[in-house]
C-alpha positions as CSV (number, residue, x, y, z in Angstrom):
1,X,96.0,-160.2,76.6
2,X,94.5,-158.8,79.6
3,X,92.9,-160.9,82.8
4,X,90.8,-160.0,85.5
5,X,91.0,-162.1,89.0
6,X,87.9,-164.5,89.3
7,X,86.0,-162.9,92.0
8,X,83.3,-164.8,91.6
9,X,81.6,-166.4,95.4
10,X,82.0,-170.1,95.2
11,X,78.7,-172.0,93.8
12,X,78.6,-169.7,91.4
13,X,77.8,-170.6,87.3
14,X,81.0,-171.7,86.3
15,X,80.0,-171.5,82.7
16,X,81.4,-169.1,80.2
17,X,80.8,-167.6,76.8
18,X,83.4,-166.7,74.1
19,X,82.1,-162.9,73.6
20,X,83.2,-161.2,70.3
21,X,83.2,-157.5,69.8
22,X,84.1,-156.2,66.4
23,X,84.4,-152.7,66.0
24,X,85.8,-150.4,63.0
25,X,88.2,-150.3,64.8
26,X,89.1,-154.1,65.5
27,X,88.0,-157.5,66.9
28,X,88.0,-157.8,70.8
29,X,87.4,-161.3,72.0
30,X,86.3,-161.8,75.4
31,X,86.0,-164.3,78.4
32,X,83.3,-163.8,80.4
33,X,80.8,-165.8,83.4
34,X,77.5,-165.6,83.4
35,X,77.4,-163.0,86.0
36,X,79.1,-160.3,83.4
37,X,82.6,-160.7,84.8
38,X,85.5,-160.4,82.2
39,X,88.1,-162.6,82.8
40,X,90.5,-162.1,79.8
41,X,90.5,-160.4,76.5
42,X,92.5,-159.4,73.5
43,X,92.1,-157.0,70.4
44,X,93.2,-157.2,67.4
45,X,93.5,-154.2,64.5
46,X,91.7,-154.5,61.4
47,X,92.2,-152.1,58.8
48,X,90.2,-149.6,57.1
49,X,90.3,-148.6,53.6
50,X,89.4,-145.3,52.3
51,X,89.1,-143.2,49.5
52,X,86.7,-140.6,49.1
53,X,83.0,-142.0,49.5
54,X,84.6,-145.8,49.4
55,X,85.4,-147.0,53.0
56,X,85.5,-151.0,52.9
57,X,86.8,-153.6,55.3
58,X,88.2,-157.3,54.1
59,X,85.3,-159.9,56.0
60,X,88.3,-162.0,55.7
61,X,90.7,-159.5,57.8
62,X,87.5,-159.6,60.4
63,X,87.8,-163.4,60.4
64,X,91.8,-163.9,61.1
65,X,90.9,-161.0,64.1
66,X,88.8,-163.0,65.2
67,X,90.4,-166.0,65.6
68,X,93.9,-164.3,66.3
69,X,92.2,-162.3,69.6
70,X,90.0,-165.8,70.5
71,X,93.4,-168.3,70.0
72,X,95.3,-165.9,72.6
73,X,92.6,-166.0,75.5
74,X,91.5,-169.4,74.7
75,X,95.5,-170.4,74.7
76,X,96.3,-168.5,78.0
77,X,94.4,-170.8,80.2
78,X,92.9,-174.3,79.3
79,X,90.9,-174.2,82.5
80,X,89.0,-171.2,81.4
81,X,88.6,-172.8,77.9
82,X,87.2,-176.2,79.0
83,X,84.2,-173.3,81.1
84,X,83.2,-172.0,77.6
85,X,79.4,-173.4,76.3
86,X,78.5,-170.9,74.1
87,X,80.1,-168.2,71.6
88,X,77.6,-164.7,70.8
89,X,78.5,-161.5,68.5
90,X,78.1,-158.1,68.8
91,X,79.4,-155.9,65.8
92,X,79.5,-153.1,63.6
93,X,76.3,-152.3,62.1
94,X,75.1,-151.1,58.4
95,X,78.1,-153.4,57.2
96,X,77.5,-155.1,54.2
97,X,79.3,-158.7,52.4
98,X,78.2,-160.3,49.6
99,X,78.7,-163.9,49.7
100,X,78.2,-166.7,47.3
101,X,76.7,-169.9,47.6
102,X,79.7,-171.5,49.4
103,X,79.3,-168.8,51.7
104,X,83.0,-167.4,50.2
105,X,82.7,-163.4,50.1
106,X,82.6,-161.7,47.1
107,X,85.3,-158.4,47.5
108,X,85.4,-156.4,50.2
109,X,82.5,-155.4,52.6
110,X,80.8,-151.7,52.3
111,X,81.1,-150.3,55.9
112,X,79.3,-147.7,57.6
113,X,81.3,-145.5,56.6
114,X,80.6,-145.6,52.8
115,X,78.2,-143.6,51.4
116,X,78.5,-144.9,47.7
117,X,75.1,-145.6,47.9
118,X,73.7,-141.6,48.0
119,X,72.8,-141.3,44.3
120,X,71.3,-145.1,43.8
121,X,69.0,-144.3,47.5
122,X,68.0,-141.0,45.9
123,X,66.7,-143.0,43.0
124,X,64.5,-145.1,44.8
125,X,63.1,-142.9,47.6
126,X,62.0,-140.1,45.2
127,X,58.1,-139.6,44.4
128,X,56.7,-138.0,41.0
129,X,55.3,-135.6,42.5
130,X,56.6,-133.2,45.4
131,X,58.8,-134.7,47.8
132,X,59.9,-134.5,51.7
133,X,62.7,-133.7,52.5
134,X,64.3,-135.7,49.3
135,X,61.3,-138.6,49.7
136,X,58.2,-139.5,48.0
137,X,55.2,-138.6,50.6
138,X,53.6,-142.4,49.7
139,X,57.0,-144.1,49.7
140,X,58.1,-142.5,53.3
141,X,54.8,-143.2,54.6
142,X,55.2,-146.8,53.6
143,X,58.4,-147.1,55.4
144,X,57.5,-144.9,58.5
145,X,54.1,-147.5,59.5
146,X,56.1,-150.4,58.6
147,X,59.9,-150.5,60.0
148,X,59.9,-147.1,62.1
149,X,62.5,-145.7,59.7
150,X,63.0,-145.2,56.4
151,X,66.3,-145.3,54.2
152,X,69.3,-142.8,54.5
153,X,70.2,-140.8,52.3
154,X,73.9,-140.7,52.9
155,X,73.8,-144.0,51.1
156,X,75.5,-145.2,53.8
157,X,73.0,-148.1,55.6
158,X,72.5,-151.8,54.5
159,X,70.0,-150.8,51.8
160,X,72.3,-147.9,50.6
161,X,74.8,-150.5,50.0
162,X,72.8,-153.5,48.9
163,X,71.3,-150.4,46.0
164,X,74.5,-149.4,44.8
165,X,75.4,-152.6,44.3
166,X,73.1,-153.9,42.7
167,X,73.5,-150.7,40.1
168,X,76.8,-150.3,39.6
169,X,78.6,-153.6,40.2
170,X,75.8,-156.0,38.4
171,X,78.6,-159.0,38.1
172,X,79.3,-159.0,42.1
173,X,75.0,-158.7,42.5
174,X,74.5,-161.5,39.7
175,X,77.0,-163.9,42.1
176,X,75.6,-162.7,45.3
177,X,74.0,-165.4,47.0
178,X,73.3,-163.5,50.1
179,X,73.7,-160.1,51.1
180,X,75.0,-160.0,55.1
181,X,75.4,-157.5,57.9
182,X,78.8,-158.1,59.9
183,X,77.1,-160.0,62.0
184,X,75.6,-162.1,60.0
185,X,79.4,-163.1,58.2
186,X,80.6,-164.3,61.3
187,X,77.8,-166.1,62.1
188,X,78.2,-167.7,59.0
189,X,81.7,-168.6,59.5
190,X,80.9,-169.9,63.0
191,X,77.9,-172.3,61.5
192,X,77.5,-172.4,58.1
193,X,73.9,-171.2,58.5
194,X,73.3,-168.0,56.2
195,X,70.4,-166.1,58.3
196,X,70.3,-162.6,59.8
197,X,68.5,-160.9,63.3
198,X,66.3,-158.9,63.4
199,X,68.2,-155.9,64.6
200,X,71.0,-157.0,61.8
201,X,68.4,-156.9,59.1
202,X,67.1,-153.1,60.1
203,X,68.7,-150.7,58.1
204,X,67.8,-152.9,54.7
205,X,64.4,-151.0,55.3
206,X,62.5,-154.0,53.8
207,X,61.2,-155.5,57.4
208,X,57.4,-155.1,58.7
209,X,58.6,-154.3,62.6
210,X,55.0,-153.9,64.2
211,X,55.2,-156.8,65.8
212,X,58.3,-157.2,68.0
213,X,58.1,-160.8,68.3
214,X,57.5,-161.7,64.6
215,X,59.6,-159.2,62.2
216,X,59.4,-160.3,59.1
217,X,60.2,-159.8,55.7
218,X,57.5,-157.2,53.3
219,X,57.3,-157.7,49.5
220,X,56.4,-154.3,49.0
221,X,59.1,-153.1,50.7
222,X,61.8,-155.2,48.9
223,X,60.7,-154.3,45.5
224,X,61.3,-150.6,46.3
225,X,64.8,-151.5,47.3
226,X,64.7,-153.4,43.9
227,X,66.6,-156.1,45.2
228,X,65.9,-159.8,44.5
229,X,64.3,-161.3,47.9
230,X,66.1,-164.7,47.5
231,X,69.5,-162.5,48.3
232,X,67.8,-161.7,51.7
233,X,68.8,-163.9,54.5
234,X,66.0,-165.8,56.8
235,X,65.9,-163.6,59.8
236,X,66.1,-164.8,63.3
237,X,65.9,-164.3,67.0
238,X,69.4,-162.5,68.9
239,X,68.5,-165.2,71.4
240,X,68.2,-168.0,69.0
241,X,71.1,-171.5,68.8
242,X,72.0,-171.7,65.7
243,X,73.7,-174.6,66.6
244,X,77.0,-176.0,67.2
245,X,80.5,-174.1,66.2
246,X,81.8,-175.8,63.3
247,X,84.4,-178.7,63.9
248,X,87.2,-177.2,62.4
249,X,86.5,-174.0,64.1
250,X,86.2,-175.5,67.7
251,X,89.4,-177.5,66.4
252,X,91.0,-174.4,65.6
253,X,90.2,-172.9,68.8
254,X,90.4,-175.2,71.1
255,X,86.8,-175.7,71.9
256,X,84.6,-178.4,73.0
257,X,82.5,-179.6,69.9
258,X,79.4,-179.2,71.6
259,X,79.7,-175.1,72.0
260,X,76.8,-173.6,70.7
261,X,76.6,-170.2,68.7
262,X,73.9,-167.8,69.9
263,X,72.7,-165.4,67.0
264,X,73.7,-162.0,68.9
265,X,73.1,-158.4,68.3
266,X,74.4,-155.7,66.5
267,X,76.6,-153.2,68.5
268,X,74.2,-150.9,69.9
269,X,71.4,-153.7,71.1
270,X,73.8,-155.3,72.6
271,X,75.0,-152.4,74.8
272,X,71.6,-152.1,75.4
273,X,71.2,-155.5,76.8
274,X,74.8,-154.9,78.9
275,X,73.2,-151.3,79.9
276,X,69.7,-151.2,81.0
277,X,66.7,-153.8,80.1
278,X,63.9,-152.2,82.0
279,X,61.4,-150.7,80.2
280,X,62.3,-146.6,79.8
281,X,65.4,-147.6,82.0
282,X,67.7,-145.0,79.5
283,X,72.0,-145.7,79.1
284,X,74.2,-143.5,77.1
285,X,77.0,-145.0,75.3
286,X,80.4,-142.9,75.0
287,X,82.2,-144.2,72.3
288,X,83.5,-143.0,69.1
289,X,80.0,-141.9,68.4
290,X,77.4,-141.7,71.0
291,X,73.7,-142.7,71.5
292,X,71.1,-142.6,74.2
293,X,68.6,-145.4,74.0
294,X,66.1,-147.1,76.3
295,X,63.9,-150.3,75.2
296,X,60.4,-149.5,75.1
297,X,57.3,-152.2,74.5
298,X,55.9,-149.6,71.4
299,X,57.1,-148.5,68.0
300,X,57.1,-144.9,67.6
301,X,59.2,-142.5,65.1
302,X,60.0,-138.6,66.0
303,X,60.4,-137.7,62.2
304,X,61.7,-134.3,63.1
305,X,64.2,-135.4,65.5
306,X,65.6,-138.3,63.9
307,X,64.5,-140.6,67.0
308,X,62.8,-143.8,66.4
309,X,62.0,-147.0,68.2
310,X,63.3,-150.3,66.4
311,X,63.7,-153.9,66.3
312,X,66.8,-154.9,69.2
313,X,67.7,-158.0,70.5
314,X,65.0,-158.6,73.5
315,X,62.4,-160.2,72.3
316,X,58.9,-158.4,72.5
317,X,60.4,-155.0,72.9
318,X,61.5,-152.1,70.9
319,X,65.1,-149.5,71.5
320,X,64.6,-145.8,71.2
321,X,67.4,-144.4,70.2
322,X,68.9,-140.9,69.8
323,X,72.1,-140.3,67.9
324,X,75.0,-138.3,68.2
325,X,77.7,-138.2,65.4
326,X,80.6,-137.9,67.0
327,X,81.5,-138.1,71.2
328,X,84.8,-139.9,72.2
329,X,86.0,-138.8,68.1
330,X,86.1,-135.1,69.4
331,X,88.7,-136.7,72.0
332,X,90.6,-138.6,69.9
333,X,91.0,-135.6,67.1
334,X,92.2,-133.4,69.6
335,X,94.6,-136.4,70.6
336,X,95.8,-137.4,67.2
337,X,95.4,-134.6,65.2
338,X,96.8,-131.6,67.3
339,X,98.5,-133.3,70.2
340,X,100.2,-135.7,68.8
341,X,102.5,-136.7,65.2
342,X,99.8,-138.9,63.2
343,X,102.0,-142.0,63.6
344,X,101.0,-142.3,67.0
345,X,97.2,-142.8,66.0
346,X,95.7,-145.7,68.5
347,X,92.0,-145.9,69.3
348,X,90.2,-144.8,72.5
349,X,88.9,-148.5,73.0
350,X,92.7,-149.9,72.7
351,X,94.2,-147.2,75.5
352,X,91.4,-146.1,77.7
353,X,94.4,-144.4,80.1
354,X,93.5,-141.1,77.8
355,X,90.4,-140.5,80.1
356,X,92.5,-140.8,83.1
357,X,94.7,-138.3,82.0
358,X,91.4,-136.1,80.6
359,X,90.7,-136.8,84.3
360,X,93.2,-135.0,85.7
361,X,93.9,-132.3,83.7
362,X,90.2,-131.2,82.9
363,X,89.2,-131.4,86.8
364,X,91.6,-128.4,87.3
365,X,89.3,-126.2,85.3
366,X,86.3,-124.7,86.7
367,X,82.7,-125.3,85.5
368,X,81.9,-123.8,82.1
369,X,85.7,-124.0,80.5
370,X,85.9,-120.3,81.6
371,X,83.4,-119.4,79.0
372,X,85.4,-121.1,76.0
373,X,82.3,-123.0,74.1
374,X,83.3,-125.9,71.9
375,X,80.4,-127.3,69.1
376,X,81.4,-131.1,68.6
377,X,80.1,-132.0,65.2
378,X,82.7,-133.0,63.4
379,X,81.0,-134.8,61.3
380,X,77.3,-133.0,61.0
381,X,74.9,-134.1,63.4
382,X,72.5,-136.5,63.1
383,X,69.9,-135.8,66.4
384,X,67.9,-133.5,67.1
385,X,69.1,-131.8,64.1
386,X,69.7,-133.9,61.1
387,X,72.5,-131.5,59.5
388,X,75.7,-133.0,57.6
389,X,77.0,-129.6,57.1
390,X,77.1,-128.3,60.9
391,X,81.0,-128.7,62.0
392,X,82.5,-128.4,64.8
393,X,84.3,-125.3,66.4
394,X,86.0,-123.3,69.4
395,X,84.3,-120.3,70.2
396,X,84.9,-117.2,72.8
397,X,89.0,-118.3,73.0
398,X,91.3,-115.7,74.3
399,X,94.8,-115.3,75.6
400,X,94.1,-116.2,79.2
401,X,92.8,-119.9,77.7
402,X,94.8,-122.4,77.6
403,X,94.9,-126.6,77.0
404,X,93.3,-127.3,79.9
405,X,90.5,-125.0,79.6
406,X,89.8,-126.9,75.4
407,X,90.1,-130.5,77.1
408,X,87.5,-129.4,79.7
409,X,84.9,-127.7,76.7
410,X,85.4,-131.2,74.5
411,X,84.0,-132.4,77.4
412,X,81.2,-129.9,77.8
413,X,80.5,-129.6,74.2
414,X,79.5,-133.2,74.2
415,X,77.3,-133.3,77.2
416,X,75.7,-130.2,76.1
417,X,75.0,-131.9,72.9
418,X,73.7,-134.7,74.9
419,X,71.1,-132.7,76.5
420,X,70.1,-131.3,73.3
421,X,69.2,-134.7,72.4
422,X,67.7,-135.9,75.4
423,X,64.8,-132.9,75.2
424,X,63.2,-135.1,72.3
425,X,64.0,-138.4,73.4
426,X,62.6,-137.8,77.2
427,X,59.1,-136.8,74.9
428,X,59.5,-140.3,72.7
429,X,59.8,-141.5,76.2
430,X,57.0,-139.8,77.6
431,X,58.6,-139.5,80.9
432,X,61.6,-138.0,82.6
433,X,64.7,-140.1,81.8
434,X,65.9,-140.4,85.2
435,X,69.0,-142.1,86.3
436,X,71.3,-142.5,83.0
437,X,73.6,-145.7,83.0
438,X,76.9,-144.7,81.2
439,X,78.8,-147.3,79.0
440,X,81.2,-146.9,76.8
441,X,84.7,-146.2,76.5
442,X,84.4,-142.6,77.9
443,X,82.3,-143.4,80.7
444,X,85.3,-144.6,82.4
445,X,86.0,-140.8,82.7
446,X,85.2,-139.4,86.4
447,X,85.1,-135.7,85.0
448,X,83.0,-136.9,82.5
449,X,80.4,-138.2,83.8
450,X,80.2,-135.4,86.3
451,X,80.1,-133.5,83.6
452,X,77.2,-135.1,82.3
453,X,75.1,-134.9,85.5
454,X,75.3,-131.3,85.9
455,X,75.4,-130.5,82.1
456,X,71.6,-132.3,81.6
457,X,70.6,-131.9,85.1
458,X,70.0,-136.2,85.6
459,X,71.6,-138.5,87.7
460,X,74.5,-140.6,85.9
461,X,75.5,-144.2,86.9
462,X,79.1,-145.4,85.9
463,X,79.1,-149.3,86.1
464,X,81.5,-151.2,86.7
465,X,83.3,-152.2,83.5
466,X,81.7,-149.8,80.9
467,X,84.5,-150.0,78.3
468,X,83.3,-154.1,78.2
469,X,79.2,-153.1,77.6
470,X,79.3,-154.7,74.2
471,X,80.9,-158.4,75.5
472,X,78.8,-158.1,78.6
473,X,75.7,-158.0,76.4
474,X,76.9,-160.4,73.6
475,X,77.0,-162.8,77.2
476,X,74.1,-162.1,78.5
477,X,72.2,-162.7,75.3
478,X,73.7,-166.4,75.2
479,X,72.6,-166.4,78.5
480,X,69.3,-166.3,77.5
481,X,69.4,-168.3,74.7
482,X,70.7,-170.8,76.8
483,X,67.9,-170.9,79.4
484,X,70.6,-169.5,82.0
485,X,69.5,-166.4,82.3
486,X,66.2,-164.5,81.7
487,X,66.0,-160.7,80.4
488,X,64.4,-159.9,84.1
489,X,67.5,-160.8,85.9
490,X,70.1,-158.7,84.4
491,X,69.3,-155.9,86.7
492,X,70.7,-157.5,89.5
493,X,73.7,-158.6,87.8
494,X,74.5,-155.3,87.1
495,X,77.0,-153.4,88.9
496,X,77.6,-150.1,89.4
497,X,80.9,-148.6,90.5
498,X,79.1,-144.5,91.3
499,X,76.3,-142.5,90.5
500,X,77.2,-138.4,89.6
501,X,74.4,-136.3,91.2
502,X,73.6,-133.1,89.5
503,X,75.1,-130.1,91.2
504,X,72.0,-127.8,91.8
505,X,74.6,-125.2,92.2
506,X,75.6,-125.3,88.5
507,X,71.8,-125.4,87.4
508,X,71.9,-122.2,86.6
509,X,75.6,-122.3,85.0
510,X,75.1,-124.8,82.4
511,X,71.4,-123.5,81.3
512,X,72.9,-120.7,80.2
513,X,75.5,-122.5,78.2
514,X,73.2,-124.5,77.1
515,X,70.7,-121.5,75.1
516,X,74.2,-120.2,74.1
517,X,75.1,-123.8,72.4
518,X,72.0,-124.2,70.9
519,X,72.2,-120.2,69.5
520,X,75.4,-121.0,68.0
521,X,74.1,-123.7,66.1
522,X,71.0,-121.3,64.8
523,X,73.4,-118.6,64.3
524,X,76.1,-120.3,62.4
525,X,74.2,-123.3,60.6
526,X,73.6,-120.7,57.6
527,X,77.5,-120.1,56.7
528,X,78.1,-123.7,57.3
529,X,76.0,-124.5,55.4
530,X,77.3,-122.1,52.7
531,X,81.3,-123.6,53.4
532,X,80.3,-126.9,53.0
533,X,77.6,-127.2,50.2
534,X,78.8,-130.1,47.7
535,X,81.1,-128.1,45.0
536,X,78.3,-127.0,42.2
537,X,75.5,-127.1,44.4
538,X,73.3,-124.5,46.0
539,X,73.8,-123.3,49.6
């Protein structure tokens, strides 16, 4: 368990909320006032099961993580625990449990991850006639004007899952009560109420999201998913009391009886919310994967850039997003993977000390790696190219290169990628993005985020306790739902601990690298293409 002094001036809101972060990776339960201090929190693992295009997580692992990592900060101090009034989630996304009437799950939960839904999405998005891009012109239309988005074709979002279910396990679909997103099964298990939010309930694709204070359920929409509407949960506010904890989970835990559960977010509103609220205000998060996003009072899709403006947890408003496949997982494969034997495999979120020694060793090379070039799409790309088959790759290495000089361009290929995707975002935007606020694991990084400020030529602010965005925003959306707090204040809760200025003497520098990264991808995307077409298929 870790603790944080309680700096807090005196008169402050003593109140705190039980803030629940769970990750692929794990369940991290946190302490935390009003104010967004942390004062304690714990992680525990939860395991992963793969095997080809399955990758599927036990709810009922999630569950016993959960109340493991709560019991041990709720244990450690009873004065904190008698401060708690309110528990909130943010989780996982595109997760998906099938529950039955008692609210019991039905197997194992489909993750993000799985992508067994490809061939039952193809199914349903086709048109007769000529298609876009693998859609039916009419269908994608349909989904553009009313969600902002339309299905993946990976297979591997809510209605990917919900699809293939529904065709190739009939049994588990004829028992299924309700389908749920992550969120939405812990919510479940904290209240016995079966509803979802509306940022949970996104990536289902059956949603009318032109009105950000009333998302709804569309009929249309559900009967092209082919899914039976009484399976969909009611849908509610990320601000909304569900109501009280259950009594044997307040038992369990230690907590009052009268501690309410606030509906929460979804991983990436929630960061959002712990970010930057303002409207165009724009945050980058540095995790596994990374995103820039900014909450904006319109809807508006970039088809061609794969940028949309959805549904998030503040009411009335809408969070463009731009994302990027893989970030912090460039750091961790060089880690695990080519550093280190496989049996020392820990995530970046468990042992954020790897940045400090990134730190130190990539400060010691200059600007630009020396010329080395690194691509960081280890898994395809997603923004501003949507490409699967891009991968990532070292380029211009030669004897005088060494270690230092790859740490330095991982870090460089990733902020280079970032700029690639802030060109189109900053036009969703209409406006420059300005200032940047970096959360996330990786924006603990010094190097980094300098990096980043020269790399896309903006200003970046580190706050305070980045690696804590998620908790911070799970608290300050109880804090809302609560009356405590109102979405205005959180800017001046906010701390930062530095803003990174753009060197204007590396302007020129990284605009070169920058034509050179993006020439690289249109150079190589052809034989990449070729290497990684599915076996059978055409180039």
């Amino acid at each position: 368990m870790h603790r944080s002094p309680d700096t807090g001036p005196a008169g402050v809101d003593a109140r705190l909320v039980l803030a629940v972060d769970l990750g692929t990776s794990g369940c991290k339960c946190a302490l935390v006032s009003l104010d967004g201090t942390v004062h304690a929190w714990a992680f525990r693992a939860v395991k992963l099961h793969v095997q080809g295009a399955l990758a599927e997580q036990d709810p009922l692992d999630w569950w016993t993580a959960f109340l493991e990592s709560a019991g041990e900060i709720l244990a450690g101090d009873a004065g904190l625990r008698g401060r708690v009034v309110a528990v909130c989630c943010s989780t996982q996304t595109e997760g998906t449990v099938c529950v039955d009437r008692q609210g019991q799950p039905l197997g194992r939960a489909l993750t993000w991850l799985d992508s067994r839904g490809a061939a039952a999405m193809a199914r349903r998005v086709r048109g007769r006639g000529p298609n876009i891009e693998g859609y039916g012109p009419l269908k994608l239309w349909r989904w553009l004007r009313l969600t902002g988005g339309a299905p993946s074709l990976s297979g591997r979002d809510s209605a990917g899952h919900m699809a293939y279910i529904r065709d190739q396990e009939p049994e588990r679909y004829e028992h299924t009560h309700k389908f749920l997103n992550v969120l939405d099964y812990l919510n479940l298990r904290l209240t016995g109420r079966f509803c979802a939010t509306q940022d949970s309930m996104l990536t289902a694709w059956v949603t009318d999201n032109r009105d950000a204070h009333q998302v709804r359920y569309d009929a249309g929409l559900i009967r092209l998913l082919g899914i039976d509407a009484s399976k969909l949960p009611e849908i509610v506010r990320s601000t909304d009391i569900l109501g009280p904890v259950l009594p044997d989970v307040a038992q369990a835990l230690g907590l009052d009886p009268k501690t309410v559960v606030v509906a929460g977010a979804v991983d990436n509103s929630a960061v959002a919310v712990g970010a930057a609220v303002g409207d165009f205000e724009t945050h980058l998060y540095l995790g596994t994967s990374s995103w820039l996003g900014a909450h904006v009072p319109f809807m508006k899709t970039d088809v061609r850039h794969k940028i949309a403006a959805v549904p998030c947890a503040v009411d009335g408003r809408y969070l463009a997003m731009a994302l990027q496949s893989t970030a912090g997982a460039n750091l961790s494969f060089l880690r695990d993977r080519i550093l280190y034997h496989p049996d020392e495999l820990a995530s970046d979120e468990e042992h954020p000390a790897v940045y400090e020694l990134l730190n130190k060793i990539a400060a010691r090379v200059p600007p630009g790696a020396r010329g080395l070039i690194y691509t960081p799409w280890l898994l395809g790309e997603r923004t501003p190219v949507d490409d699967p088959r891009l991968r990532a790759g070292l380029l211009n290495m030669s004897l005088e290169h060494s270690r230092e000089d790859i740490f330095r361009a991982f870090l460089e290929g990733v902020a280079l990628n970032t700029r690639w995707m802030l060109e189109p975002f900053a036009r969703l935007l209409g406006r420059d993005a300005g200032t940047i606020t970096a959360v996330g694991g990786g924006a603990q990084s010094d190097v980094w985020c300098q990096i980043m400020a020269d790399v896309t030529g903006q200003p970046i602010r580190q706050l305070m306790s980045p690696i804590q965005a998620n908790a911070i925003g799970a608290t300050f959306i109880a804090g809302v739902g609560i009356g405590a707090l109102r979405f205005a204040d959180l800017g001046y809760l906010r701390q930062a601990r530095r803003t990174y200025e753009p060197s204007s003497a590396l302007r020129r520098l990284y605009g070169d690298k920058f034509e050179t990264f993006k020439e690289v991808r249109t150079r190589l995307a052809p034989l990449y293409h070729r290497l990684n077409a599915p076996q059978g298929a055409a180039a």
